[in-house]
N, C-alpha and C positions, 0 to 999 in steps of 0.2 A: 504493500500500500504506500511505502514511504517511497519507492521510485515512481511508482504512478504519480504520485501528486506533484513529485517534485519533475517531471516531464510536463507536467501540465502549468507551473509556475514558470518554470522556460517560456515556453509557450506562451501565454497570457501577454509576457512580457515583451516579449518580440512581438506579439501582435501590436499592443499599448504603442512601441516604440514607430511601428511601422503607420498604423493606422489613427492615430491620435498626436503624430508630433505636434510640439507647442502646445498642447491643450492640457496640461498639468491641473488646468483651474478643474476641468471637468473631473476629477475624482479625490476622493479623500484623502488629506494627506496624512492620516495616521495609521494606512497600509502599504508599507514600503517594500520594495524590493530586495531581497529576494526570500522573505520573509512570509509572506501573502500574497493574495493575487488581488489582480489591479482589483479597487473598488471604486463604482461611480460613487457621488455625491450623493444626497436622496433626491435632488430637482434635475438630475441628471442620469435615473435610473433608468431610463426609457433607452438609452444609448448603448445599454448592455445586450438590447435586441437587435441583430442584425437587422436592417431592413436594404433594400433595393436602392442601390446609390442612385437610381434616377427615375424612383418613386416620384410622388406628387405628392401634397400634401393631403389630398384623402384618402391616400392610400396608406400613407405613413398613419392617419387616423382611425381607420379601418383595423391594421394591424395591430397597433396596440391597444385597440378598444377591446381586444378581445381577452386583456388581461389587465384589466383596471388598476388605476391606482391601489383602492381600498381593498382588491385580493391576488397581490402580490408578497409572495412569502418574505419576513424576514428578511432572508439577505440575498434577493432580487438581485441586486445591486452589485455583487461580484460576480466577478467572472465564475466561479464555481457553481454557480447557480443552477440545476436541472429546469426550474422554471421557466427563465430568459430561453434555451436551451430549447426547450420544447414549441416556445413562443415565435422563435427566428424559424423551426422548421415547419411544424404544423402550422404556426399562424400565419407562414408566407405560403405556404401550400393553398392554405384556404383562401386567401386575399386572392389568391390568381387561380382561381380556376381550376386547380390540377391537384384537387387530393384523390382523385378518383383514381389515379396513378397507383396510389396505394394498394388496392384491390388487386393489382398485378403482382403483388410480393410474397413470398410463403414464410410461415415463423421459422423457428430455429428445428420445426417436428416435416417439416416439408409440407404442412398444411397450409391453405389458402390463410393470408394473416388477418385479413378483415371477413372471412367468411363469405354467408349470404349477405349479408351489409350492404344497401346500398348508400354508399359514404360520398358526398358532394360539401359542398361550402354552404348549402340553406339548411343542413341538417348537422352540422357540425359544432359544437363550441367546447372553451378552454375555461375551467374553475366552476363547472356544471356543479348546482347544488343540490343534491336528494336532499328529500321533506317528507320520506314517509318509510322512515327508520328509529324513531322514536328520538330523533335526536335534538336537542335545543338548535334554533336559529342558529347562533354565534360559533355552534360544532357540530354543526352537520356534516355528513360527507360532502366532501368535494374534490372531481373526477376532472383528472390535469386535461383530459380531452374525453369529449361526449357525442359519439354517433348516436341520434336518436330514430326512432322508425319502429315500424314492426320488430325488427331481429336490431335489438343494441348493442354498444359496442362502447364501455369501461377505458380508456386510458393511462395507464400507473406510467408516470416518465422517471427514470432516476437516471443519473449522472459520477457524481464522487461518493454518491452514497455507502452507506459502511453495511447498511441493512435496508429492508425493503419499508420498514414500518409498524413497530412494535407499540402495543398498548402499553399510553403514557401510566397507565393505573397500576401497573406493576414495576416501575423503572424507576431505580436508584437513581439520584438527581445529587448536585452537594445542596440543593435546597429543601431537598426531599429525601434524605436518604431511606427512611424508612417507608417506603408506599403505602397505601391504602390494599394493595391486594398483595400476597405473598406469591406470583405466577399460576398458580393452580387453580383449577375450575372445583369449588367445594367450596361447603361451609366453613365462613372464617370471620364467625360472629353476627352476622347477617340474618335474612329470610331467605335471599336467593343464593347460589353458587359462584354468582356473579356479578359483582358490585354495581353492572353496567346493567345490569338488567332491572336492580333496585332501583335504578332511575330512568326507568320508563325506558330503555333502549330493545330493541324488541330483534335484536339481535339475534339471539339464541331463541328465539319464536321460528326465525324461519331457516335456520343454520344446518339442524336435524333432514329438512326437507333437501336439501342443495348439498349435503356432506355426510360422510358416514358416521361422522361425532354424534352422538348423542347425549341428550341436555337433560336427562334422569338417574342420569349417575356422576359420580367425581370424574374428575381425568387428571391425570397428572404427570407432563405439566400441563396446564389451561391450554387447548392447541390456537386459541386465538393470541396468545401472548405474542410472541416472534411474527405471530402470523396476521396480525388486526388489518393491515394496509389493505392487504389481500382479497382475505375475508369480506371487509366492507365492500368493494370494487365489485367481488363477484353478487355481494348481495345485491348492490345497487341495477345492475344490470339484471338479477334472476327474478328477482321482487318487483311487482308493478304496484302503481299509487294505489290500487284500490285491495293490492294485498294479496292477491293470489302469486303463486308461484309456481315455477318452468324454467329446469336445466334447458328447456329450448326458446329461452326468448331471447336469448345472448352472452357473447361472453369478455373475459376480458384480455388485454392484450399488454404485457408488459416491456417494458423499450428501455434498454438499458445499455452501458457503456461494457463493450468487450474484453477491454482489458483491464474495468475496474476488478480486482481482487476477490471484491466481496461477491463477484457472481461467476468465476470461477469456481474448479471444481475443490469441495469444502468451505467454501465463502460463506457467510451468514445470510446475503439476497439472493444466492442459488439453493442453499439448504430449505426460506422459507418456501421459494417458489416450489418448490417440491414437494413440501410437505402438505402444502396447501392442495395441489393440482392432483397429487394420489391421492386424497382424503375426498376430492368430489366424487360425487355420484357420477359425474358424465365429466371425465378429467378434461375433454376440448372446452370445457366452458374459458381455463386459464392457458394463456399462448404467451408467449415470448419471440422478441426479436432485438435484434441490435441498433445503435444507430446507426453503425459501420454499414449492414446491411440496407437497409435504407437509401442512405446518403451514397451508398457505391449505385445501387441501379438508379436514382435521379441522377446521377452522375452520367452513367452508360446510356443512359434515354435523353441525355442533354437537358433535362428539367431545371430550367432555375437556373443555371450556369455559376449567377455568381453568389448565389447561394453557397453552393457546394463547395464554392474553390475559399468563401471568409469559413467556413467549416472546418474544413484543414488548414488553415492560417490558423484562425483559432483556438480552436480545439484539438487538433491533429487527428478528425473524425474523416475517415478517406476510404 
């Protein structure tokens, strides 16, 4: 992990030096070189997204409208960001026309990656919020990209990630060292086996139906712990607003960086993907691909051009 990141702070910084001369002002000066990777300012977050050097200004509006100010992660803002990331590919895909492309790609299983999907720019959006998982407003899910239609299609983007998206309820914090759940699905002073279910999360309502888990006896460990990001994604796509549930109403698809570590073989974002995907009832609900993958046939198809080639500047996604 520590040569990955540190190829990636190469990188950043030759991109910074090449693509940004003179513009010092536009990033913070308390992430220095070669230490961190570049960080815009926060009025200057928007710059982390590639866009079309001879875009127009509603196009450039277009694209980042699709990741608003007020649900942009944290730290947007640096170049390590899987958000920005997702934003530069998907959301230039979408602005022009051409995510139907996508449909041409097969995951990492040599399955079609978007399925029966039919995936266009009037059906597509980035920070998609489910509202009928029992979950408050302010933490609800929300799906890095969202094919909507008959047959949907879930999003998970990661990048430098170390894992794919572990429940905060069980995770030693130095703010929190002691959690609220001890990992395990069981009684731990509670009504339910599941803290998240004591607050009206209806999670484990429909989890039984879409996975072999079963929510009548203990498990240990809780298989939602390592596994929640997951989990949620598939529920979100298996579960409709009015509650009924079908491994065939869609699935989700996971996009991830090739030579991050952690989804390599024993990594913590390949382990959960796995554990997750053999635990479904219909394991094609959860798919996987690369960026690399990706980014190489809009490459070979000449999609985007200059797309592809700040990618590998970049990123060194090629």
């Amino acid at each position: 992990m520590m040569d990955y990141k540190a190829d990636l702070l190469q990188r950043y910084w030759k991109y910074h030096e090449t693509q940004f001369a003179n513009k010092q002002a536009l990033f913070d000066p308390r992430y220095i070189k070669p230490a961190s990777p570049p960080v815009f300012t926060r009025c200057q977050a928007w710059r982390n997204v590639i866009i079309n050097p001879n875009a127009n200004l509603k196009e450039i509006d277009q694209l980042l409208d699709l990741v608003p100010d007020g649900e942009r992660h944290k730290w947007f803002r640096s170049m390590n960001s899987s958000q920005a990331l997702a934003q530069s590919v998907l959301g230039n895909l979408a602005i022009n026309d051409s995510l139907h492309y996508l449909s041409e790609i097969k995951d990492d299983e040599g399955m079609d990656l978007f399925g029966k999907a039919q995936i266009s720019s009037d059906n597509f959006a980035m920070e998609y919020k489910v509202n009928y998982l029992g979950e408050p407003h302010s933490r609800s899910t929300s799906l890095d990209g969202y094919v909507s239609g008959d047959y949907r299609i879930a999003i998970e983007c990661k990048f430098i990630e170390t894992e794919v998206g572990p429940c905060s309820h069980a995770k030693s914090t130095s703010k929190n060292p002691k959690p609220p759940c001890d990992g395990t699905y069981s009684m731990q002073g509670g009504k339910e086996r599941c803290l998240l279910t004591e607050r009206k999360r209806k999670y484990w309502q429909y989890v039984p139906q879409l996975f072999e888990w079963k929510s009548d006896s203990d498990l240990f460990p809780c298989p939602l712990n390592k596994n929640y990001q997951l989990v949620r994604n598939v529920l979100a796509v298996g579960v409709k607003p009015d509650g009924t549930v079908s491994a065939n109403n869609g699935h989700v698809i996971l996009i991830y960086d090739e030579r991050n570590p952690a989804f390599l073989e024993g990594g913590d974002g390949l382990i959960a993907y796995e554990e997750t995907r053999i635990a479904l009832r219909k394991p094609t609900m959860l798919r996987k691909c690369s960026w690399q993958r990706i980014v190489q046939y809009l490459r070979e198809q000449n999609i985007l051009p200059w797309l592809t080639e700040n990618l590998a500047l970049k990123y060194g996604i090629q």
